[in-house]
MARVOSE-563368 format. One record per residue (C-alpha): x, y, z; residue number from 1. Coordinates in nm, 3 decimals, m for minus. Example, Ala and Ser with C-alpha at 12.3 -4.5 7.8 and 13.67 -1.06 7.14 Angstrom:
2
<node><c1>1.230</c1><c2>m0.450</c2><c3>0.780</c3><n>1</n></node>
<node><c1>1.367</c1><c2>m0.106</c2><c3>0.714</c3><n>2</n></node>
***
This chain:
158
<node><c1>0.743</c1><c2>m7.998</c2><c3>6.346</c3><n>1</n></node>
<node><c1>0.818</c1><c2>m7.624</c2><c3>6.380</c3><n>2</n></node>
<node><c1>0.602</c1><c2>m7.350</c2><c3>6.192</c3><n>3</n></node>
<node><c1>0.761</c1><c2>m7.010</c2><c3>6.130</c3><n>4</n></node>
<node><c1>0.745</c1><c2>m6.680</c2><c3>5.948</c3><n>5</n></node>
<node><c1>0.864</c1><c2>m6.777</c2><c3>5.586</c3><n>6</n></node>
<node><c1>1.189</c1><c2>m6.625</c2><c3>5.445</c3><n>7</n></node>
<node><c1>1.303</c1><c2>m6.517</c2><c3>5.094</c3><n>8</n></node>
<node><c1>1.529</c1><c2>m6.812</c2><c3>5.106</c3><n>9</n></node>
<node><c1>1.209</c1><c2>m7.023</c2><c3>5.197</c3><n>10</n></node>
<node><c1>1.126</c1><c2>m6.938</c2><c3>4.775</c3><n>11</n></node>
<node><c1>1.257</c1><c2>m7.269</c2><c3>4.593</c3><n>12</n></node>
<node><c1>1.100</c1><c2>m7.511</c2><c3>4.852</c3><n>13</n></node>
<node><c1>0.747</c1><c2>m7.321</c2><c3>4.832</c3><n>14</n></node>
<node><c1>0.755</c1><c2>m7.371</c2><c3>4.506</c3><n>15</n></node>
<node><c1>0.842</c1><c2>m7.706</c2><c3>4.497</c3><n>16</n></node>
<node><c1>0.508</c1><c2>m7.824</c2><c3>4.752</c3><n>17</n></node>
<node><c1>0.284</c1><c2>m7.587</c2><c3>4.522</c3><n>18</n></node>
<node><c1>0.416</c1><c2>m7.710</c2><c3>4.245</c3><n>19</n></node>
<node><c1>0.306</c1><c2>m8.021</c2><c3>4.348</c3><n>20</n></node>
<node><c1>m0.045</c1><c2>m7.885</c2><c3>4.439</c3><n>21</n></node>
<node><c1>m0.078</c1><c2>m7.744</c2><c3>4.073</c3><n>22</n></node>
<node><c1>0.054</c1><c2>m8.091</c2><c3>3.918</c3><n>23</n></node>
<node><c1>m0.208</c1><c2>m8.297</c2><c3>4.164</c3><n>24</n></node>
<node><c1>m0.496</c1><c2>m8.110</c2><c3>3.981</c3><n>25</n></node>
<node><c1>m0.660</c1><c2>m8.094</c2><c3>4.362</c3><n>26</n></node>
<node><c1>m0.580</c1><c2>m7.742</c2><c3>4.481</c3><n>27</n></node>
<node><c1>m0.578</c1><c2>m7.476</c2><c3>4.236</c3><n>28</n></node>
<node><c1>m0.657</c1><c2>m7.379</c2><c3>3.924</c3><n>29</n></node>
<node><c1>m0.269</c1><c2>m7.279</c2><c3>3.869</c3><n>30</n></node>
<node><c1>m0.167</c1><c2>m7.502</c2><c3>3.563</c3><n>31</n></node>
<node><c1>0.187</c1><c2>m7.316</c2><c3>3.523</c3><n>32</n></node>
<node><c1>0.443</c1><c2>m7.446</c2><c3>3.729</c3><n>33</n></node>
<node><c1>0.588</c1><c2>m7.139</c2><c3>3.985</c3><n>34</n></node>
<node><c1>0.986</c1><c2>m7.096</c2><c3>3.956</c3><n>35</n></node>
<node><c1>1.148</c1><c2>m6.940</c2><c3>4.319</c3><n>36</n></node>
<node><c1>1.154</c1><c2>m6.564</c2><c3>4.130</c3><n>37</n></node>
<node><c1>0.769</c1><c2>m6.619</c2><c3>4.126</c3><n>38</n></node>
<node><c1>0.730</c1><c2>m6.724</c2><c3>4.484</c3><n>39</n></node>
<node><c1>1.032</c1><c2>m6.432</c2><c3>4.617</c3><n>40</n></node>
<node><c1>0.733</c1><c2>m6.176</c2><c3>4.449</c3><n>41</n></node>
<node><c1>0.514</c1><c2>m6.279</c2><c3>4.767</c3><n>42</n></node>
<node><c1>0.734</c1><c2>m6.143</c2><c3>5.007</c3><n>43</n></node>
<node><c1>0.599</c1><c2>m5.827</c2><c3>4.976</c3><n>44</n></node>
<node><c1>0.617</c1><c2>m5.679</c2><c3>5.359</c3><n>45</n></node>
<node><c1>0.270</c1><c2>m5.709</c2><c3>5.379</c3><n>46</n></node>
<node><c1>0.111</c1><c2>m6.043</c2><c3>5.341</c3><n>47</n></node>
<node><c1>0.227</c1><c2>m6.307</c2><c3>5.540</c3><n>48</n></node>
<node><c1>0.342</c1><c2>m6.662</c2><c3>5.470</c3><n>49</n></node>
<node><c1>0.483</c1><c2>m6.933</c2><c3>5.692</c3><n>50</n></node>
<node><c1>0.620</c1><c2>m7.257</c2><c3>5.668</c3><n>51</n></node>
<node><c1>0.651</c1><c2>m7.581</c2><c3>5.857</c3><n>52</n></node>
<node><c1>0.963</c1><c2>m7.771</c2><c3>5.918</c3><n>53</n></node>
<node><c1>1.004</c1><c2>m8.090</c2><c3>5.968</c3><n>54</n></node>
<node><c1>1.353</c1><c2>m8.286</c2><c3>6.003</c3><n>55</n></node>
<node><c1>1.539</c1><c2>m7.974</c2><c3>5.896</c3><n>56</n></node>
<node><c1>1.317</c1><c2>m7.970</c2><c3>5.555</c3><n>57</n></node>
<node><c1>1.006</c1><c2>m7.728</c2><c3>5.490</c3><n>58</n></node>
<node><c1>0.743</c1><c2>m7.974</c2><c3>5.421</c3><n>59</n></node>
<node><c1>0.424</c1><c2>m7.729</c2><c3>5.379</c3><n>60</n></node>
<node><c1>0.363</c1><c2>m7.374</c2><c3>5.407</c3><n>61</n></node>
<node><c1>0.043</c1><c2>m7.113</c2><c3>5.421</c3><n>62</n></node>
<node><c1>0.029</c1><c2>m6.768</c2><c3>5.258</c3><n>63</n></node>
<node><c1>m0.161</c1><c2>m6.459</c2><c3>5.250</c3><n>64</n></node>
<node><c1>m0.245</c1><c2>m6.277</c2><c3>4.952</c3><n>65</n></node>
<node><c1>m0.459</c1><c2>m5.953</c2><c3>4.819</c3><n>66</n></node>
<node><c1>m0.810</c1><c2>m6.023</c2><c3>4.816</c3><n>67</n></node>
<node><c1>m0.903</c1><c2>m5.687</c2><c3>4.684</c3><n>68</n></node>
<node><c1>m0.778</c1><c2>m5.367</c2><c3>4.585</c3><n>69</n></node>
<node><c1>m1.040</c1><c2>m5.140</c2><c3>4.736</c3><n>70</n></node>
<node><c1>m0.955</c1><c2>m4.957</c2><c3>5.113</c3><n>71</n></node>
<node><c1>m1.272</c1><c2>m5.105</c2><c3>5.259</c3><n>72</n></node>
<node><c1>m1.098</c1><c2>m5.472</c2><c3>5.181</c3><n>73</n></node>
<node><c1>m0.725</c1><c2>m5.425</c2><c3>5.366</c3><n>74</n></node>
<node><c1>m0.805</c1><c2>m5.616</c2><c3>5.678</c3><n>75</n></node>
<node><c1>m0.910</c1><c2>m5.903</c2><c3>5.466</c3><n>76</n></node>
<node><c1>m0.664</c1><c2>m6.160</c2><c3>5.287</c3><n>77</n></node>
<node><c1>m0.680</c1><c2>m6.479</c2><c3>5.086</c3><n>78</n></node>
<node><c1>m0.499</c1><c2>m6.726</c2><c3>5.169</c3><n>79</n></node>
<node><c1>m0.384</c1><c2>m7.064</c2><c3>5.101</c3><n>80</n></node>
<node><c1>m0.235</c1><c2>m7.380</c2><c3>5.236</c3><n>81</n></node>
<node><c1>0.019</c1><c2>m7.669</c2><c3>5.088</c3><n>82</n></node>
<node><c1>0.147</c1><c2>m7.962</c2><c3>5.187</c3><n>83</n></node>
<node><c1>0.436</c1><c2>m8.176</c2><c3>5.045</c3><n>84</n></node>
<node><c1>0.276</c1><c2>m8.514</c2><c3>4.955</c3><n>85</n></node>
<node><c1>0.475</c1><c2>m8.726</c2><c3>5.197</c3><n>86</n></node>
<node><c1>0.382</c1><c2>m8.520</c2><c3>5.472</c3><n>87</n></node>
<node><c1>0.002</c1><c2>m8.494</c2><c3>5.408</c3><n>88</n></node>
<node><c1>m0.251</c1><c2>m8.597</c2><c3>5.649</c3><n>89</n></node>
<node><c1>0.012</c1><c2>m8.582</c2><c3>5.969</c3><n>90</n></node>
<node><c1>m0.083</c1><c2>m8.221</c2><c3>6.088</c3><n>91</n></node>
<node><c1>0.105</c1><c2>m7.988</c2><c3>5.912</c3><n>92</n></node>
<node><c1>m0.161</c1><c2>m7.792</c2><c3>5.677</c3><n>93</n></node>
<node><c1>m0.319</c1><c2>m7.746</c2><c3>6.092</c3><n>94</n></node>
<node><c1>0.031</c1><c2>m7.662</c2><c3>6.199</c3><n>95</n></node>
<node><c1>0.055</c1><c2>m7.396</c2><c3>5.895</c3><n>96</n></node>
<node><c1>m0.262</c1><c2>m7.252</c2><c3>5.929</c3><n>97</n></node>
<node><c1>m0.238</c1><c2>m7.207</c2><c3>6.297</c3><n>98</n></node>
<node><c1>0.080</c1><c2>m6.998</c2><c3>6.254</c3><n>99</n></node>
<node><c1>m0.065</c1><c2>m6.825</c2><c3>5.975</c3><n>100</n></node>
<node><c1>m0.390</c1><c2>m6.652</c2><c3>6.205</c3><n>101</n></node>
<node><c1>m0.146</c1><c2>m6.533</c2><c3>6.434</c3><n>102</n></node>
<node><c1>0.068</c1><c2>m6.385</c2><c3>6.139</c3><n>103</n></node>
<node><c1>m0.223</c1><c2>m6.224</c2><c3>5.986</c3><n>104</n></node>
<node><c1>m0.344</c1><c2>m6.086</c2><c3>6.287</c3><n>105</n></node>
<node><c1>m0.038</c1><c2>m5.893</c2><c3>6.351</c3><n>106</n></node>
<node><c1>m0.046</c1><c2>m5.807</c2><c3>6.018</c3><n>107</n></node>
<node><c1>m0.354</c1><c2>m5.651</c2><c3>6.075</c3><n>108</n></node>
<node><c1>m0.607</c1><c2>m5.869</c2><c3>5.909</c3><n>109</n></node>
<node><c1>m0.941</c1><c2>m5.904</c2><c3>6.088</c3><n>110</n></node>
<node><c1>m1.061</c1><c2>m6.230</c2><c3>5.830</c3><n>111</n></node>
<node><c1>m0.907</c1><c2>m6.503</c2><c3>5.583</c3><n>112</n></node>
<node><c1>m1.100</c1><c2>m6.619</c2><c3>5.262</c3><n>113</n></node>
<node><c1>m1.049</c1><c2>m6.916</c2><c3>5.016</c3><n>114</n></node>
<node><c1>m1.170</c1><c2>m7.099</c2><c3>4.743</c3><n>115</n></node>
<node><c1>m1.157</c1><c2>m7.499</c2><c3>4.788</c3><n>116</n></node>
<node><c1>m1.258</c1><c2>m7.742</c2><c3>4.521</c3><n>117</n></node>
<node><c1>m1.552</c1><c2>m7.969</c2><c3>4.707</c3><n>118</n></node>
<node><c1>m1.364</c1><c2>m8.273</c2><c3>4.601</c3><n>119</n></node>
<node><c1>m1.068</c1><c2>m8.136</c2><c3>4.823</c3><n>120</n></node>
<node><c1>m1.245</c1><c2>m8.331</c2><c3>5.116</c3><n>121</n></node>
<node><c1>m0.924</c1><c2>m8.326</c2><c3>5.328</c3><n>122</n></node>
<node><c1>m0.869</c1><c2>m7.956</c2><c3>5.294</c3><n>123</n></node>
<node><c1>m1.237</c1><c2>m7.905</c2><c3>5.376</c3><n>124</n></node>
<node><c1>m1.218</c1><c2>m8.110</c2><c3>5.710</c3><n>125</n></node>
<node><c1>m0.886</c1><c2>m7.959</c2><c3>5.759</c3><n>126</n></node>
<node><c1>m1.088</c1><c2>m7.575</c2><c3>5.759</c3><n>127</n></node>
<node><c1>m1.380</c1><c2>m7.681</c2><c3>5.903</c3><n>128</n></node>
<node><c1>m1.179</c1><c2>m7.813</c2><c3>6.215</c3><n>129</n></node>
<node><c1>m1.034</c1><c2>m7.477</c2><c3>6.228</c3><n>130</n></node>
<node><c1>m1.321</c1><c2>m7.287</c2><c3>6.282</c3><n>131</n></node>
<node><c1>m1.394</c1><c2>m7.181</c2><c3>5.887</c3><n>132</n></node>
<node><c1>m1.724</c1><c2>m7.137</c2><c3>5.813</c3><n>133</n></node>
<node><c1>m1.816</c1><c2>m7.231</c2><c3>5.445</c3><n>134</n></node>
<node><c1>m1.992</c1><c2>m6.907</c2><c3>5.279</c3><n>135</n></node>
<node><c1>m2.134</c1><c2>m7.120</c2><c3>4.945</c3><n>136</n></node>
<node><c1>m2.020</c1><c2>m7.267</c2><c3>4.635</c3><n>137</n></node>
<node><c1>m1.915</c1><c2>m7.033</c2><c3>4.334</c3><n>138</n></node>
<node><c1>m2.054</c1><c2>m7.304</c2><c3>4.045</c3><n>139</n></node>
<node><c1>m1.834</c1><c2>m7.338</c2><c3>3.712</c3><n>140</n></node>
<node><c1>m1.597</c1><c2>m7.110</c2><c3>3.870</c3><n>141</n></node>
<node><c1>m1.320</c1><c2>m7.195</c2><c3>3.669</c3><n>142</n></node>
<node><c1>m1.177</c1><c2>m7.410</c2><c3>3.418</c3><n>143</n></node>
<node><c1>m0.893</c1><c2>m7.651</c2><c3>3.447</c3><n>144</n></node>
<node><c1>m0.783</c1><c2>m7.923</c2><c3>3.179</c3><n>145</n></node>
<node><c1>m1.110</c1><c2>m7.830</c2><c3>2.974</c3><n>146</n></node>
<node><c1>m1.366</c1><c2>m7.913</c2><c3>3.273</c3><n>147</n></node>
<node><c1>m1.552</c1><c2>m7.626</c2><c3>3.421</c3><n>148</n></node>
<node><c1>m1.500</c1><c2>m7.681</c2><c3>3.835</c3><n>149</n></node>
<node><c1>m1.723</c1><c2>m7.530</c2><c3>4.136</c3><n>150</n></node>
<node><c1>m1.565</c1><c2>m7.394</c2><c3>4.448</c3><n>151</n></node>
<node><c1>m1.629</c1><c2>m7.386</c2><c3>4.845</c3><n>152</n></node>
<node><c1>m1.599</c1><c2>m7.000</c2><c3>4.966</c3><n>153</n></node>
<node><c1>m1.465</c1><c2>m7.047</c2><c3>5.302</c3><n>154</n></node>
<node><c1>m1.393</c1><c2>m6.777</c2><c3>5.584</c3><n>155</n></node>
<node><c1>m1.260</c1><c2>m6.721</c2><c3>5.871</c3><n>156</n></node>
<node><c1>m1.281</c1><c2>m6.402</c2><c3>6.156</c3><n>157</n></node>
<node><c1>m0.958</c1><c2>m6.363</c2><c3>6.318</c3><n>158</n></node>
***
């Protein structure tokens, strides 16, 4: 496995793993399957995303996002983590995220912030292992397929 900074022409195979995560009902809240034209709108020079290859193939990825608009926010992202269902559970969400601190660091961002569904258990072990610290749980924090879900607030200090 190999993790590096994410290309435009990374788009249509992002999209493919979350588009997995949003059909898995796990991950996000995302019911709207993401085309590459949505995913090429991350690349915008100032959040980060990587990916991980694996026999030639990307087979997960990790990206950075605005958290807020506000100046007092910029050193702090979102971010979020995929993996491609054959690959999951073999180290590559670790692999992603890994290559994603040092990313964000030398993107300037001083801490990385999620929201994890508490049934996500993997994802949670995955974070915890990685030095997140979970903040609380936002409850009914959003609906998806008519059922109002909680969330984990996780963080992280670079």
């Amino acid at each position: 496995m190999r993790a590096r900074a994410a290309i435009v022409d990374d788009a249509a195979a992002i999209a493919r793993i979350y588009n997995q995560g949003i059909e898995d009902r796990i991950a996000t809240f995302e019911t709207r399957a993401r085309s590459a034209a949505d995913v090429t709108a991350w690349f915008d020079g100032v959040h980060p995303t990587v990916v991980v290859e694996h026999a030639g193939d990307v087979v997960g990825f990790a990206s950075t996002s605005s958290y807020r608009p506000r100046e007092c926010y910029a050193g702090i992202a979102e971010f979020s983590v995929y993996v491609t269902r054959e690959m999951r559970g073999r180290g590559v969400g670790r692999a992603a995220l890994v290559a994603l601190f040092d990313a964000a660091r030398e993107g300037g961002f001083r801490k990385l912030v999620s929201r994890v569904f508490p049934e996500n258990e993997a994802s949670l072990g995955l974070l915890e292992s990685l030095g997140f610290r979970k903040v609380g749980v936002y409850e009914r924090h959003g609906e998806l397929d008519g059922v109002w879900k909680d969330v984990v607030i996780v963080e992280k200090l670079l």
